[in-house]
N, C-alpha and C positions, 0 to 999 in steps of 0.2 A: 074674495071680499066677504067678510062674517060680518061687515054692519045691516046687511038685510036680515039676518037673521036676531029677531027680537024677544023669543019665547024660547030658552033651555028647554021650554019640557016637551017643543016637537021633534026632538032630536033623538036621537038612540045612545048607546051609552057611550060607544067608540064614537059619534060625531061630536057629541058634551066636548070629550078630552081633544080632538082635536080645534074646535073652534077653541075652547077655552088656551089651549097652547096658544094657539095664535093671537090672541088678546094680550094672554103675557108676556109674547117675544115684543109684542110693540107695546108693551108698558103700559096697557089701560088693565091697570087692575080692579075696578068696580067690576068689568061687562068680565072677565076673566074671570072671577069667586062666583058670581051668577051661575055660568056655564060651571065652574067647580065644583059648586054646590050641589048641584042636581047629578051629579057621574057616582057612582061607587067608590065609596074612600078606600075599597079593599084595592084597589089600581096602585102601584108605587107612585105613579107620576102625576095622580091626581093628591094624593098625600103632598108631592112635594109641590104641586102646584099649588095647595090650598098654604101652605106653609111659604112661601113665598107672598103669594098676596097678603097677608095676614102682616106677613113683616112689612111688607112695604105699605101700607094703604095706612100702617100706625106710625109708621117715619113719617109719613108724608102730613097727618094729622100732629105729628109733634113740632112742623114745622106751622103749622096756622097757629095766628093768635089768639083766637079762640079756642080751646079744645073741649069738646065735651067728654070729659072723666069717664062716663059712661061707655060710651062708643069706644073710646081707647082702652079700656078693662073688657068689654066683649070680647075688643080684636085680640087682644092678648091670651085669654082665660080660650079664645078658643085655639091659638096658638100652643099653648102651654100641652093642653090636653091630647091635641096630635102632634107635639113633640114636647115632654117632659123632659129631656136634656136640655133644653136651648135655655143654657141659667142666665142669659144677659135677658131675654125675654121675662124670664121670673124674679128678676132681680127690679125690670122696670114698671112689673104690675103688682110686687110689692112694697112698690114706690107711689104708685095710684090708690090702693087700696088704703095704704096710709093715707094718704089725703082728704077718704071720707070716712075715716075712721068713726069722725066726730058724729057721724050720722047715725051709722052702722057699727057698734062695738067691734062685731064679730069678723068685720074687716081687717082690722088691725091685726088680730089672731092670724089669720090667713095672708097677711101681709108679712107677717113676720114666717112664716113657712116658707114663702116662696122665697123671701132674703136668704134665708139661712139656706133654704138648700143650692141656692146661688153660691153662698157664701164657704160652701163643705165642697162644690166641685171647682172652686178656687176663681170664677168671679167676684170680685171685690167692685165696692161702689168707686163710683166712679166719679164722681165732688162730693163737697162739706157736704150737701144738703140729703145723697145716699147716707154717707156715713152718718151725718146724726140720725138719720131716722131708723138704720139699723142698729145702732145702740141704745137709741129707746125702746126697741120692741128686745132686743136683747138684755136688757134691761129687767121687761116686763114678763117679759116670756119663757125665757132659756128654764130649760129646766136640772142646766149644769153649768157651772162657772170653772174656764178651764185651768184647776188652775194646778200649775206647775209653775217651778223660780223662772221668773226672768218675765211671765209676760206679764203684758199691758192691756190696757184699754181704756176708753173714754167715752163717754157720751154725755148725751145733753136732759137736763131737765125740763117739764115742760116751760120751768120759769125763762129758759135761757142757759138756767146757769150749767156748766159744765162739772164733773167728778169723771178723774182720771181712778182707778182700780191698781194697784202693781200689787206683784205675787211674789212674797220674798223666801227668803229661805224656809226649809221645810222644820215643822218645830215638831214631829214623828206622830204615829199613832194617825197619817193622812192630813194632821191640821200643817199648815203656813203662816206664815206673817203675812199678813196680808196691807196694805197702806192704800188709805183712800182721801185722796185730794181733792178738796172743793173752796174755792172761788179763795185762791191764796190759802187756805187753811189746810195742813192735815191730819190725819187722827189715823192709830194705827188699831 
């Protein structure tokens, strides 16, 4: 039983990863990142253990109705950083960062990094409210528009209003037809 034990830090490093295991087989992920926290990240299974709690303790915080933004962008941003693949992670903390964009410019920038690189290893959002926010920062930010015949895109203004993009046939020398759609109206 590891509830008498209250202080990670009297513990040696092989105790940390055990008590801490044992926390996350039974699902209490606060007293589990405690004990993670303090063990050497160079371990595999402290890595995977911190990446674990990390996901779960941000589910669990997506499910209250209150969420503090903050607390949920920690857990993720420290998520991200020991594990840079996990793009549904990057995809929902540049879903947060938009959010205080309004506060913080320099959010938005780093919001739109973490979408797109969501977005390059083939995570796509996952409702309206993903995808408009990845077309405003796409929008804002890209610093290439891809364009070749045939695709598309749409996103939203801050007014609301929506402009669809389509890439028509190629007119040589690299330029397109290009046609862009906004609120019934379009102009090529």
């Amino acid at each position: 039983n590891f509830d008498r034990i209250s202080d990670p830090a009297t513990l040696q490093s092989d105790d940390l990863v055990v008590a801490a295991s044992a926390y996350l087989a039974d699902a209490r992920y606060e007293q589990a990142l405690s004990f993670f926290e303090k063990a050497p990240e160079t371990q595999p299974e402290v890595r995977e253990g911190l990446k674990k709690c990390y996901r779960e303790l941000y589910a669990s915080r997506r499910q209250e109705t209150s969420v503090d933004p903050a607390e949920a962008i920690d857990l993720l941003e420290r998520l991200v950083a020991l594990d840079p693949s996990d793009y549904t992670a990057r995809l929902d903390l540049g879903a947060l960062l938009y959010g205080i964009g309004e506060v913080d410019q320099l959010a938005y920038r780093q919001a739109y990094e973490h979408m797109d690189a969501a977005w390059r290893a083939g995570v796509r959002p996952r409702h309206d409210a993903e995808e408009t926010i990845f077309g405003r920062l796409t929008a804002t930010f890209a610093d290439y528009m891809p364009l070749a015949s045939g695709n598309t895109w749409t996103y939203a203004l801050s007014s609301g209003e929506t402009r669809t993009v389509s890439v028509g046939e190629p007119l040589g020398e690299g330029r397109f037809r290009v046609e862009v759609a906004s609120g019934g109206r379009s102009k090529e």
